[in-house]
N, C-alpha and C positions, 0 to 999 in steps of 0.2 A: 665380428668384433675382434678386435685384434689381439695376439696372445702374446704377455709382454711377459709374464713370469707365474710359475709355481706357487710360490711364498703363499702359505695362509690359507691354503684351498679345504673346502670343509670337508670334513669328515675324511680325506686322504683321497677327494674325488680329483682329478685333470682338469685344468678351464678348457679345456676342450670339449670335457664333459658336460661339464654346469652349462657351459653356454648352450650345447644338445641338445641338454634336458630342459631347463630351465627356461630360456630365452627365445631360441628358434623357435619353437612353436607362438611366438608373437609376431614373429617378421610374418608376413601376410604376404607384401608387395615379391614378384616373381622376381625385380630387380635386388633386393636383397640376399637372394641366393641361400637362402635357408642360413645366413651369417657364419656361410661355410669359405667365405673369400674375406681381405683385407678389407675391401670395396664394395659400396652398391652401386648401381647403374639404374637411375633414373629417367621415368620418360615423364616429362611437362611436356602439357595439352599445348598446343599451338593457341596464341590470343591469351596466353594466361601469364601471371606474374607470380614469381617464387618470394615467399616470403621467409625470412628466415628469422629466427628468436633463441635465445640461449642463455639457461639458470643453471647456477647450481647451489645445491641445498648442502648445510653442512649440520651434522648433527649436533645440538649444543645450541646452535645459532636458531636455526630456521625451522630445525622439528626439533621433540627433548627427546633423549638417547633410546629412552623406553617404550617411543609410542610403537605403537604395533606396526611390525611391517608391512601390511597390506596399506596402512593407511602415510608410510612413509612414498611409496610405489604410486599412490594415488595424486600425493600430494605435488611430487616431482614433475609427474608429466600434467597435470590442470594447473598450475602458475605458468606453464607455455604455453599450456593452449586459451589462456586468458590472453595472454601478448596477443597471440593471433586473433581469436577473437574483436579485437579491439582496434586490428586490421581490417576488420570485417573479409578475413580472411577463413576459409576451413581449411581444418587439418589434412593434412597428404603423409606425411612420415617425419619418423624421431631417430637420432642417435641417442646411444646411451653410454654414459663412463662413468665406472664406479670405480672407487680407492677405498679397501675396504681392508677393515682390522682384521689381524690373524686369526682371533677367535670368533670370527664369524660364521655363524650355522650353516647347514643347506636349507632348514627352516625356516631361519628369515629370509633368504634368495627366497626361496618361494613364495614365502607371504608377498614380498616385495612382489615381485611377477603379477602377482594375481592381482595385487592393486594397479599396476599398469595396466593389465588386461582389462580389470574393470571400467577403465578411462576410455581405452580402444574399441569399448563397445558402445561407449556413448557416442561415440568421436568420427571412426571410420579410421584413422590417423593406425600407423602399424611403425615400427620398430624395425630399420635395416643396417642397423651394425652402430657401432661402438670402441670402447675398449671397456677393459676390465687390471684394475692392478693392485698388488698389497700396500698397503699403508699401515706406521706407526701411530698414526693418527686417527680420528675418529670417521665415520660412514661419511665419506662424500661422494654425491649424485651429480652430476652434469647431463642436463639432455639438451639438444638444440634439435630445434622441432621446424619441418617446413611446412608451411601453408600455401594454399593457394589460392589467389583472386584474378579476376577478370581484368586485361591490359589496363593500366591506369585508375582502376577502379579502387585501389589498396588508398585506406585511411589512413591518413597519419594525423601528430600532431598540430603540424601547420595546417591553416584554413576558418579556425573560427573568426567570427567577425562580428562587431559589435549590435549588437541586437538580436543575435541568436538567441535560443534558447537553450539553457544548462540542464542535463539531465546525467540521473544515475541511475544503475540497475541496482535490482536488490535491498539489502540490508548494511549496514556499516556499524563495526565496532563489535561484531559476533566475536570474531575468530580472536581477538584482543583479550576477549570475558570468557574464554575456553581456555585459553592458555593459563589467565590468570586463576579460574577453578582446580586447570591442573595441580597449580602450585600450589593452592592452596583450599582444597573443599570444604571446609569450613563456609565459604563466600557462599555456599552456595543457600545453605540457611540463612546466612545474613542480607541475602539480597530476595529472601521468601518466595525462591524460584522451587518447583516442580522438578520431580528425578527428569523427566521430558525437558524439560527449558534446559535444563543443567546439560544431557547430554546432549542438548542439540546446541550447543554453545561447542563444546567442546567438541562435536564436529566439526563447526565451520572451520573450528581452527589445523584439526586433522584432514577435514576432506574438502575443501574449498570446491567450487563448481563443480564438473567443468562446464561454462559459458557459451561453450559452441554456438548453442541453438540461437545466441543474439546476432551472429554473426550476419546473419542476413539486414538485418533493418541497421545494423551498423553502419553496411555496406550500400544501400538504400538510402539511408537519410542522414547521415552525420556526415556533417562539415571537418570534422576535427574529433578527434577520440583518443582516449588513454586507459589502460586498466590500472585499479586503485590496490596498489601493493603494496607502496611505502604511506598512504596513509592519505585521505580523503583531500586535505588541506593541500598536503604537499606535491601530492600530484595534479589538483587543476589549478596551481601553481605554475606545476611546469608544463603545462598547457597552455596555459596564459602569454605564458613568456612566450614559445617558440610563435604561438598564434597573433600577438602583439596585442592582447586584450586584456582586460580590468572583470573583477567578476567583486560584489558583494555576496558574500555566503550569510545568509540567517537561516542559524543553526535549527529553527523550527518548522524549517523544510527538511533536513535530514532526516532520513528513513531508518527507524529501526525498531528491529525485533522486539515481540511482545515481551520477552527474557530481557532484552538490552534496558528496553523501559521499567522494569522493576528494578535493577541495577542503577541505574539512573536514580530512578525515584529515596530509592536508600542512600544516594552518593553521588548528588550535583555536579562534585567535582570530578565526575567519571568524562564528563560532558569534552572538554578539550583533549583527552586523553582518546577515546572513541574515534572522533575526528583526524586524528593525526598517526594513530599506533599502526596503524596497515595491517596486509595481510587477509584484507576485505576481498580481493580479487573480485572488481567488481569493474564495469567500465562506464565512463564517464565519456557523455558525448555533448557534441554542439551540433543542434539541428535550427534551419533558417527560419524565420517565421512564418515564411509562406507554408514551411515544410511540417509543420508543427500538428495541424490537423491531424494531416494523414500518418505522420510517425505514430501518433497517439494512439491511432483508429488501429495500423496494423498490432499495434504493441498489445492492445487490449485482446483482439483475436487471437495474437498468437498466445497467449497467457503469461507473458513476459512483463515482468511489473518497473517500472522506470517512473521514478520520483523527479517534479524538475525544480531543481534548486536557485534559479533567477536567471536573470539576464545577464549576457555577457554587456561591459561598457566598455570606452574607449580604455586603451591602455594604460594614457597617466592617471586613472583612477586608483589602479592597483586593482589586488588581492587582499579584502578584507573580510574577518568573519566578526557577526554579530549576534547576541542572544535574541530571546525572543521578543523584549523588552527592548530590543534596538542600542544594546550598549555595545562597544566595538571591546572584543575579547583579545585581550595582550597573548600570543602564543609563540613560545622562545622555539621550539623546536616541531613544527609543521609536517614533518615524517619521520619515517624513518631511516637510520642513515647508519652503512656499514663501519666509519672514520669519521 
């Protein structure tokens, strides 16, 4: 990782040091050089494609200033490795670059670390450099993360076509009702959730996947894929668009937690909020109908749960969503959006 300045270093340690202590022992990959150079030096397998992805989380915005570091560390690198994921790509290696306030502990670097590391053991994915700099401003994390899939084998959004079948992994609108707990626990009596449903809510929102493990039947059976970040609606939206296809969503295919469902059931109108708030990191794919059997068959074996939400139509249909009751639901802001 690169050593740009002094300023801020905790406890009166060198980033030469922190990085020592702290970090290098994540770089894994031989090319990384124990992130004792500017540089890593990577080897791609022959026949393979490099995928490449890159987030950055800002404290305030994306995690709240207090959550714990391990699960700041965690959070940073599984929203990349959803990207890739949804490439039907795995993990190969991350950079990392922190801007980090003066009064920042060795404490939390560490915690941070260990929540990366914990990613890196689900993942195989290692850490070969970086930078590191002081900021007057609040914790910001940037990692861009590479994957790697087999020549031409890499998912994107273009490719769905009408008469596929629309599916999603997991749950939507958890990480939404975590957040909102945080700010407010009180909710959590008023929506007659369990200490359990409560914290597991407000994981999703701290520790999102990571999704890896779907990467195979992504890459297997999806015509077209995206991971749901900015918010259910809004991203097989823009799916649609680049794919030039139409999708009706009723809402009573959407998958969600037995926590989300008493939430719900207290507060109807949680229903367009859920759908649109993001942060689900979940991936949304087009599988062909021929293809539908067998996606289903592998999905179930492998224990990977994928809810399918209709048919893709022609384009000039659009993107519309409807209740359960088949009324079309007016929704002004469909994700989310930094401006």
């Amino acid at each position: 990782m690169a050593r740009k300045t002094k300023q801020g270093d905790p406890k009166g340690e060198g980033e030469f040091d922190i990085i020592a202590r702290v970090f290098a022992p994540l770089a894994k990959d031989v090319g990384a050089f124990g992130l004792k150079d500017d540089a890593a030096i990577l080897m791609v397998t022959e026949g393979e494609e490099l995928i490449v992805t890159c987030d950055t989380l800002v404290a305030g915005v994306h995690f709240l200033p207090d959550d714990p570091a391990d699960s700041v560390g965690h959070k940073a690198l599984a929203v990349n490795i959803s990207d890739l994921t949804a490439k039907g790509a795995r993990g190969y290696a991350y950079t990392l670059s922190l801007a980090l306030p003066p009064d920042i502990s060795i404490d939390w670097l560490e915690g941070f670390a260990a929540g990366l590391k914990a990613v890196q053991e689900q993942t195989d994915i290692s850490l070969v450099g970086g930078d590191t700099t002081a900021s007057p401003g609040p914790v910001t994390v940037t990692i861009t993360a590479l994957g790697q899939a087999a020549h031409q084998h890499a998912v994107m959004r273009l490719g769905a076509m009408p008469g596929d079948r629309l599916y999603v992994s997991g749950t939507i609108g958890d990480a939404h009702l975590g957040l909102r707990l945080l700010r407010d626990p009180v909710l959590a009596k008023r929506w007659s959730l369990t200490e359990n449903e409560a914290a597991y809510l407000v994981e999703r929102y701290r520790r999102p996947g990571p999704n890896n493990a779907l990467a195979t039947l992504v890459r297997n059976f999806a015509r077209a894929a995206i991971d749901v970040s900015d918010g259910l609606v809004g991203d097989i939206e823009k799916l649609c668009a680049v794919s030039h296809v139409g999708v009706a969503i009723d809402t009573g295919n959407v998958p969600f937690s037995e926590a989300a469902k008493k939430a719900l059931a207290f507060d109807p109108t949680l229903l367009p909020v859920l759908i649109t708030a993001g942060d689900d990191y979940e991936v949304v794919l087009a599988v062909s109908e021929k293809s539908v059997a067998g996606f289903e068959s592998e999905s179930e074996a492998s224990g990977a749960r994928f809810t399918a939400l209709g048919t893709l139509l022609a384009a000039k249909k659009g993107v519309s969503v409807h209740d359960e009751a088949g009324k079309t639901l007016k929704i002004k802001d469909k994700g989310f959006k930094h401006f």
